[in-house]
C-alpha positions in Angstrom: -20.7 -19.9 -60.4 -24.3 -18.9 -60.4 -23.6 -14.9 -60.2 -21.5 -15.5 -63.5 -24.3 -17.3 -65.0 -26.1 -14.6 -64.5 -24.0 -12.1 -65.8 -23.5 -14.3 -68.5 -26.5 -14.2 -69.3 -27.5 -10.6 -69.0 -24.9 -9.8 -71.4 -26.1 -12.1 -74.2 -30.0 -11.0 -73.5 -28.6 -6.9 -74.0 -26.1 -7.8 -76.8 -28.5 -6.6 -79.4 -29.9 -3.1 -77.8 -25.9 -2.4 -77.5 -25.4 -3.1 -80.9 -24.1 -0.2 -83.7 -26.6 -0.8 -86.1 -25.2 0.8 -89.3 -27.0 3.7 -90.8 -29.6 3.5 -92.8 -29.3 5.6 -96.0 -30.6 8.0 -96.9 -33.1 8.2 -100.3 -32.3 9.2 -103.7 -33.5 12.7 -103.5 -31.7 13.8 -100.0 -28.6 12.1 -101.5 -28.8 14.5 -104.5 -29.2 17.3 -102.0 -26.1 16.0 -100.3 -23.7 15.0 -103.1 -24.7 18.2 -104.7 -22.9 19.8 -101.6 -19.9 17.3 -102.2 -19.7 18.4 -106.0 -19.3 21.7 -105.1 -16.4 21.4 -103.2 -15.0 19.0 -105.2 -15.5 20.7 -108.6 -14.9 24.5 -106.9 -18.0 25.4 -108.6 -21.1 26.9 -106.4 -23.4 26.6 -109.4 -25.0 23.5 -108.7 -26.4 24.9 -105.3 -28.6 27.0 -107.2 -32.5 25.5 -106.4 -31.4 23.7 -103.5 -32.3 25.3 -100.7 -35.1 25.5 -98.9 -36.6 30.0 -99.0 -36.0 29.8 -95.0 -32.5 28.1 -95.1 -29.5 28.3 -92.8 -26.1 27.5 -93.7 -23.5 28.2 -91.2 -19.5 27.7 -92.1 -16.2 28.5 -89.8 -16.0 31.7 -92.6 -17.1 35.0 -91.9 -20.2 36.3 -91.9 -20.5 32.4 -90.7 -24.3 32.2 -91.6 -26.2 33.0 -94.7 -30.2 33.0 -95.1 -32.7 31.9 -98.0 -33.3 30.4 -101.0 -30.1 31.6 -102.5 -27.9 30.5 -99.1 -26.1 27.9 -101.1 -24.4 30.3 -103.8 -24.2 32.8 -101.1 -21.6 30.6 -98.8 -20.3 28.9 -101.9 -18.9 32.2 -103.4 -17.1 33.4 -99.5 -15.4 29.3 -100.1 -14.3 30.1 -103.4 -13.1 33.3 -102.3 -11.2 31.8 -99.6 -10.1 29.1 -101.4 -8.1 31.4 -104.0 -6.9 33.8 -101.6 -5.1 31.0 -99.4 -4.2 29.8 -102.7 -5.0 26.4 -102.2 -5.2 23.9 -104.9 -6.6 20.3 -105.7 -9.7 21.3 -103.2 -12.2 18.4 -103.0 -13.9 16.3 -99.9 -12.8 13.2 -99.4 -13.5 10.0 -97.1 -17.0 11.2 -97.3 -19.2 8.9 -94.9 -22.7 8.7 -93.3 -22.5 9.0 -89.8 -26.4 9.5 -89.2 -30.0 9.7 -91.0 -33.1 10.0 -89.4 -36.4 11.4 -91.5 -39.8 11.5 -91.1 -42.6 12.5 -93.5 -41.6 15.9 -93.9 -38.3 16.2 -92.5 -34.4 14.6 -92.4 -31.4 14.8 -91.2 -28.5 13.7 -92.1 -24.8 13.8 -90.9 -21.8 13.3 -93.2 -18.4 13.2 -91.4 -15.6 14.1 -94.2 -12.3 14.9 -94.6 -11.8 18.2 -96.9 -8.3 17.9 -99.1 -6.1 19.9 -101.3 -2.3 21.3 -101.8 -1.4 24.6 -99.7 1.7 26.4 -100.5 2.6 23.1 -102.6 2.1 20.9 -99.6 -0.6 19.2 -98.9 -3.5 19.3 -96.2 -6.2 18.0 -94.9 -9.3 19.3 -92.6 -11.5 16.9 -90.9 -15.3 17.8 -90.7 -18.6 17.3 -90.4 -21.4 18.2 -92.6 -24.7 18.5 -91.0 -28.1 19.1 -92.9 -32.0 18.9 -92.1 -34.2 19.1 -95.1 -38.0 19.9 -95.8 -40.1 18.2 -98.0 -43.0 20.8 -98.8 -45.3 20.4 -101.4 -43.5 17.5 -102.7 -39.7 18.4 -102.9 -37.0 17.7 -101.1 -35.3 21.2 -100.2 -32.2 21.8 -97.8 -33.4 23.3 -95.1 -29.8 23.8 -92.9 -26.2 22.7 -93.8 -23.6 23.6 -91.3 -20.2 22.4 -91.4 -17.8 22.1 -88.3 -14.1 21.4 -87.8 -13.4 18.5 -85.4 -11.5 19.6 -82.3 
């Protein structure tokens, strides 16, 4: 009786620290960063990634050359997605279920993880790809800039 007492009560006294506290969102101005992302895919237009990104950025996709550098990253990738997008012929492109899975920031820095589920109409039937959107963004000189943005596939 006493030993599950004990346990008893060692379980309520670590409930909390086990607990899946939800995450907390991000700010306004990451968010912009973010849904400017989303609005890309979901209006097949790479325009709006012009300004976005950070002069030392990263972003890294499943499509070749799979990485492109610089201020001008954003476009860069966004016009190999386009590309790929009208060459497979798919249709009705856009991001769906899109969820924060993780934010962290400090002063200068965030990151922020956005699992998502990518959409559209192939060969007149439809498909989906599950994924992950990953950023980090600098704040320098008083802007919020995307620093990376890689997306991955889920196994």
């Amino acid at each position: 009786m006493k030993v599950r007492t004990a346990v008893a009560l060692l379980a309520f006294a670590l409930a909390p620290a086990l607990a899946v506290a939800a995450p907390k969102p991000p700010p306004a101005p990451i968010m912009k960063l973010a849904n400017a992302v989303i609005r890309a895919a979901d209006t097949n237009n790479g325009s709006g990634l012009a300004g976005i990104f950070a002069g030392d950025a990263v972003v890294v996709d499943e499509n070749p050359p799979f990485v492109w550098r610089g201020a001008g990253a954003g476009v860069a990738w966004w016009a190999v997605v386009d590309a790929t997008i009208a060459k497979a012929k798919l249709t009705n492109f856009r991001a769906a279920n899109v969820r924060i899975g993780e934010f962290r920031q400090t002063a200068t820095d965030a990151y922020l993880v956005q699992s998502l589920t990518i959409v559209g109409t192939a060969g007149g039937k439809p498909f989906a790809e599950d994924g992950t959107m990953t950023y980090t963004f600098h704040n320098g000189g008083g802007a919020w800039l995307i620093s990376t943005a890689v997306w991955t596939t889920k196994p």
